[in-house]
N, C-alpha and C positions, 0 to 999 in steps of 0.2 A: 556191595553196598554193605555191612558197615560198621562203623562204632565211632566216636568220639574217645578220645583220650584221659585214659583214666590213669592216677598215679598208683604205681605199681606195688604190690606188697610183700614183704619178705621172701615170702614163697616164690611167689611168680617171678622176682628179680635173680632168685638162686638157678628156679630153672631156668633162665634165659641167659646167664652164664655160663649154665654146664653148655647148654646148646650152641651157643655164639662159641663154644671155640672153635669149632670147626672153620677147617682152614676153606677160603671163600671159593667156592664151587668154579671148576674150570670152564665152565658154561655159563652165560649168566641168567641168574633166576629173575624171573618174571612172578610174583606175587598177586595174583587176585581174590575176589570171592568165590570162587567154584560155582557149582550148579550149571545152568541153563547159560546165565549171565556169561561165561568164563568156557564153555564149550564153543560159546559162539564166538570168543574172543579169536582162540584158538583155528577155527574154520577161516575166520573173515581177517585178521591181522598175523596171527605168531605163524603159523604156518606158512603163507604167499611172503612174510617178511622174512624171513630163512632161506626161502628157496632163493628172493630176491638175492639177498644179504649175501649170502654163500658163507651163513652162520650158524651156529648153534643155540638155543635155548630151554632151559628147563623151567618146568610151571609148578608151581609149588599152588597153595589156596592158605587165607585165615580167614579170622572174623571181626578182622579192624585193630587185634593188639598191637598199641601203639608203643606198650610197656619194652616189648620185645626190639623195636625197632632203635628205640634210646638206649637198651643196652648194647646195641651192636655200635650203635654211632659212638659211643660212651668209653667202649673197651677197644675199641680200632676192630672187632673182630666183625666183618660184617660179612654177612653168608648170603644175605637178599640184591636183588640188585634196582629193581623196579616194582613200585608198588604200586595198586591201586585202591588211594583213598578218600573221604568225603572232604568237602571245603572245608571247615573248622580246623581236623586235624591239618591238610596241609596248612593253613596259615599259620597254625600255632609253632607246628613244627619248622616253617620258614626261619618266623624267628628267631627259632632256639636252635638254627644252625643246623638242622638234622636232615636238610637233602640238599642236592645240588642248586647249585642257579642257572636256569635255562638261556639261551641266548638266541633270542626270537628271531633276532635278523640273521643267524644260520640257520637256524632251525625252519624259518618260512610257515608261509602259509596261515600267517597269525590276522593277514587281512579280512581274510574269509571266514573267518572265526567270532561266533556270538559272543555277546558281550561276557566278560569276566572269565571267559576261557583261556584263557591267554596269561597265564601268573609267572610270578617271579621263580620259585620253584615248582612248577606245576602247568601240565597241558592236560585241559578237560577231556577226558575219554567219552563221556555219553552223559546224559540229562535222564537224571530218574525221575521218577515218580514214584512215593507212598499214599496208596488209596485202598479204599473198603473194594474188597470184591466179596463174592458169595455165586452160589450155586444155582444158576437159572430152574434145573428141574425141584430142586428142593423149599423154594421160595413161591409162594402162593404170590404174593405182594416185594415187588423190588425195592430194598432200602434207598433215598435217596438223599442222603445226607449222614452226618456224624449224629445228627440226635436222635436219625432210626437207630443206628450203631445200637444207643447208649437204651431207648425205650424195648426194656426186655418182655415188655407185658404181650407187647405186638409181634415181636420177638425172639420167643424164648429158645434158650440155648446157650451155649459159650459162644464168646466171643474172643478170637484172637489178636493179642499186640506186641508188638516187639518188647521185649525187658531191655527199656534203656525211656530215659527222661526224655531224651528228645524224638520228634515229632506227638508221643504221645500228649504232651502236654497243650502246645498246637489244639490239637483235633480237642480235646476236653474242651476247653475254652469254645470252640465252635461249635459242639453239642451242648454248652450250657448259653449260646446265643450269642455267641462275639461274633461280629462282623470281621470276613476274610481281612478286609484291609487295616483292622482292630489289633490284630492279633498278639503284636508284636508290642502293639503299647501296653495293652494290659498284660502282658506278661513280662513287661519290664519292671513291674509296682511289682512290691510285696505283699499284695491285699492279691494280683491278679494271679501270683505263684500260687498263691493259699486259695485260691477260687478253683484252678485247674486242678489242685490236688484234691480237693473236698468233690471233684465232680470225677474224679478218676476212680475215689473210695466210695460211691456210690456201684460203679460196675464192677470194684475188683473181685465180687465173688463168681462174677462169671467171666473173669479173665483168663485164656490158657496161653501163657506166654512162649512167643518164639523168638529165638534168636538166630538162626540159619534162614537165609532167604528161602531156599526150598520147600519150608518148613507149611505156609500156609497154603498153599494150593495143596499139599498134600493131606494137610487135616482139611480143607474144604470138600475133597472128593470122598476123603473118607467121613466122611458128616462127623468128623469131631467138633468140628464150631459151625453156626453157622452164617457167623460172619467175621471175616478180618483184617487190619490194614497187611498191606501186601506191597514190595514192587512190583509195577505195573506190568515190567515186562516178562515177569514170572507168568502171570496171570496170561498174558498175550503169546504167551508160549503155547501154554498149558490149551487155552483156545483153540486156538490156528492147530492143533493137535487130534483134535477132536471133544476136550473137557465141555464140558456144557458152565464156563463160570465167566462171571462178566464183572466190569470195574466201572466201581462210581466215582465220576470225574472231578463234582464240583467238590469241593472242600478238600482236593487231595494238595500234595503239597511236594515241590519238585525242588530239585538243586542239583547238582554235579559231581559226580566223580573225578579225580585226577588221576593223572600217573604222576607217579613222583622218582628220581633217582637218591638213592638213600646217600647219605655223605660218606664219601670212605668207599665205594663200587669201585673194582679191579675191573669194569664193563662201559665206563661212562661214556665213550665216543659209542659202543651199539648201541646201550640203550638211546643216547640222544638220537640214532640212529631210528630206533623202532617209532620213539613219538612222532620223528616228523613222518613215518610210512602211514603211522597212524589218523596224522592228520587231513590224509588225501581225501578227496570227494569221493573217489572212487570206493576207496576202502572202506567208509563211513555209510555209505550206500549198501554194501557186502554185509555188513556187522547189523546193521539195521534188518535187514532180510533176512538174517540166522534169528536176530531177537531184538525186538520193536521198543525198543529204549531211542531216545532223541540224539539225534546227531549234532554234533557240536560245530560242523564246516557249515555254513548255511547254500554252499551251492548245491552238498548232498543233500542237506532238508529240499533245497527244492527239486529236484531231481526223484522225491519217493512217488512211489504209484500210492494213489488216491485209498484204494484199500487198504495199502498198509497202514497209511499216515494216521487211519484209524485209532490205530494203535501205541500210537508214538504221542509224548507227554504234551512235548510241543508243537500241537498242532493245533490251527486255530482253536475249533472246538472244543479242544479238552482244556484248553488254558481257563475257559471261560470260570469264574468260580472258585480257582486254584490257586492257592498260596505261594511263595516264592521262598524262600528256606531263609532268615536271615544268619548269614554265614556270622557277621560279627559280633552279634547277639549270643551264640552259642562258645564263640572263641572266650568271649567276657563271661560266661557264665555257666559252661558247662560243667566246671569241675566240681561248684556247689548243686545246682542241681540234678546231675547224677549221684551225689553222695545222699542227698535228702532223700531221690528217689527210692534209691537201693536200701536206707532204712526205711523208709515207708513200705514199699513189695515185700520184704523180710518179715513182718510186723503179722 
C-alpha cells in the first residue's frame, strides 16, 4: 500500500533512465510493498503459483513510484512486470495507456468478485484499511475516534501520519466533526480543502511522519508516538504476534489494491497467469491467514473463521463507521493536492 502519482522531477526522471535500461529480467518481476503485507504474498500466492506454474519469479518492493513505471512505459525499457497498486493510480494510469487490459472472460472468476474489483487494467489484490491504532498497555484511556487522534491535552505525545495528502485529509475533516458520509462533499469545496488543512496545522507539531508501512507499528512498540494511522493489517500482524496494539475501526477508511501488468511486459500470458491463481477462493483464504487484509473473492470472505474475520477491514463490524476511499475524487485531484500538501509539510 502506497502512493498516488506524482509528476516526476528532473532528478528522479534521470534516475529512472539510467535504471530502466536494463534489459527486461528473464524472470518476471512481481513488484509490491514489502513488509508483512508482501511476505505473506509470497507464502499464500508467488510461491504455490510457481510450483503450480512450473515457473519462475522475481519480487522486487517500492513505495508507489509511479514516476518510475512512465519512464519504463515511455522508453520501451520495462524491467517490472506486475505491480501492486492503489485505485487512483491504476485508473489514471489506465488511461494513459501505461498497463495492459485484462480480459475477464479468460481470466475468470470475475463473478465472485466484490464490487469494483474487477477493472479494465487491474484485478483487486486485497481490501485495506488505514486506521488509528495505539498501544493497549501504554494507554490508560482507548482513543476512539480521529478527534482523540487530534485532542493532544488527553493525549499527549506524537502522533504518526503517512506524508502524503491523501487519506490524511479525510481523517482532519472527521476530527474537526464531518460526518463519514460528509466527507467527500466538503472536501470537494475549496472552503472544505482549507478546513482540513487549517485542522491538520493545528497537530503538525506533533506529527512524526511515516512513509513505509512497517513504519507505525514499529514506532508504536517502540513508544515513539503514541498514536497512529496504520494499515490495518500491519497492526493484525503485529497482534496475532504477540504486540499488545489494537485498531480503531470507526472512521478508518478502506479501498483496494490492484495488480496491474505494466505495458511493454516480455511476461504478459504468466502474469495474466498469476492474477487469475490469484483470484481463487482458495488462495485468498491462504493470504488472509498469513495477514488479515479483506479478500476480494467473496466466496473466500465467507469461508474465514470468525476469529480472523476480526481482523479483516470487511467485515461486518469493522465497516460499521468506516469511510469508502473515493477512487475518482482522488484521480481528479490528487496532483494538486499533493503539491499543496508537500508545500504545506515543508513549511
Amino acid at each position: 500500500m502506497k502512493a498516488f502519482a506524482q509528476k516526476p522531477g528532473l532528478g528522479a526522471l534521470l534516475l529512472c533512465l539510467g535504471m530502466a535500461t536494463a534489459q527486461a529480467a528473464p524472470d518476471m518481476v512481481v513488484v509490491g510493498y514489502g513488509g508483512a503485507g508482501q511476505k505473506a504474498q509470497d507464502v499464500a500466492v508467488f510461491q504455490p503459483f510457481s510450483a503450480q506454474d512450473n515457473s519462475k519469479l522475481i519480487q522486487s518492493e517500492y513505495n508507489g513510484e509511479m514516476a518510475r513505471i512512465k519512464v519504463m512505459v515511455d522508453t520501451g525499457h520495462v524491467d517490472w512486470d506486475v505491480v501492486q497498486i492503489e485505485g487512483p493510480d491504476l485508473m489514471r494510469g489506465c488511461d494513459e495507456g501505461m498497463y495492459e487490459q485484462l480480459d475477464w472472460a479468460k481470466l475468470g472468476h470475475a463473478d465472485q468478485l466484490i464490487p469494483e474489483a474487477a477493472q479494465a487494467c487491474g484485478s483487486a489484490a486485497l481490501v485495506w484499511s488505514v486506521a488509528i491504532a495505539y498501544d493497549r498497555n501504554k494507554l490508560a484511556k482507548a482513543p476512539t475516534s480521529w478527534a482523540d487522534f487530534w485532542d493532544v491535552k488527553t493525549y499527549p505525545g506524537k502522533r504518526g501520519l503517512r506524508k502524503r495528502a491523501v487519506y490524511n485529509l479525510e481523517f482532519a475533516l472527521m476530527a474537526d466533526g464531518v460526518k463519514v458520509e460528509d466527507v467527500y462533499k466538503v472536501l470537494a469545496t475549496p472552503q472544505g480543502v482549507d478546513r482540513a488543512f487549517a485542522k491538520l496545522s493545528e497537530l503538525k507539531p506533533y506529527i512524526q511522519w511515516w512513509e513505509a508501512g512497517a513504519q507505525p507499528a514499529q514506532w508504536l512498540t517502540a513508544g515513539d508516538v503514541v498514536m497512529t494511522s496504520t494499515y490495518s493489517g500491519r497492526i493484525a500482524a503485529a497482534a496475532q504476534a504477540g504486540a499488545p496494539l489494537a485498531v480503531v475501526w470507526p472512521g478508518s477508511l478502506y479501498g483496494m489494491d490492484y495488480w496491474a501488468i505494466i505495458k511493454g511486459s516480455k511476461h504478459v500470458a504468466q502474469a495474466k497467469r498469476l492474477i487469475a491463481y490469484a483470484n481463487q477462493p482458495e488462495v485468498q483464504v491462504r493470504y488472509v491467514q498469513q495477514i488479515p487484509y479483506g479478500p476480494t473473492n467473496t466466496q473466500a470472505a465467507a469461508a474465514l473463521d470468525p476469529g480472523l474475520a476480526q481482523w479483516v477491514p470487511t467485515s461486518r463490524q469493522n465497516l460499521q463507521g468506516a469511510l469508502s476511499m473515493d477512487v475518482a475524487f482522488w484521480v481528479d485531484h490528487g496532483y494538486e493536492l499533493e503539491e499543496r500538501f508537500n508545500a504545506w509539510a515543508s513549511k
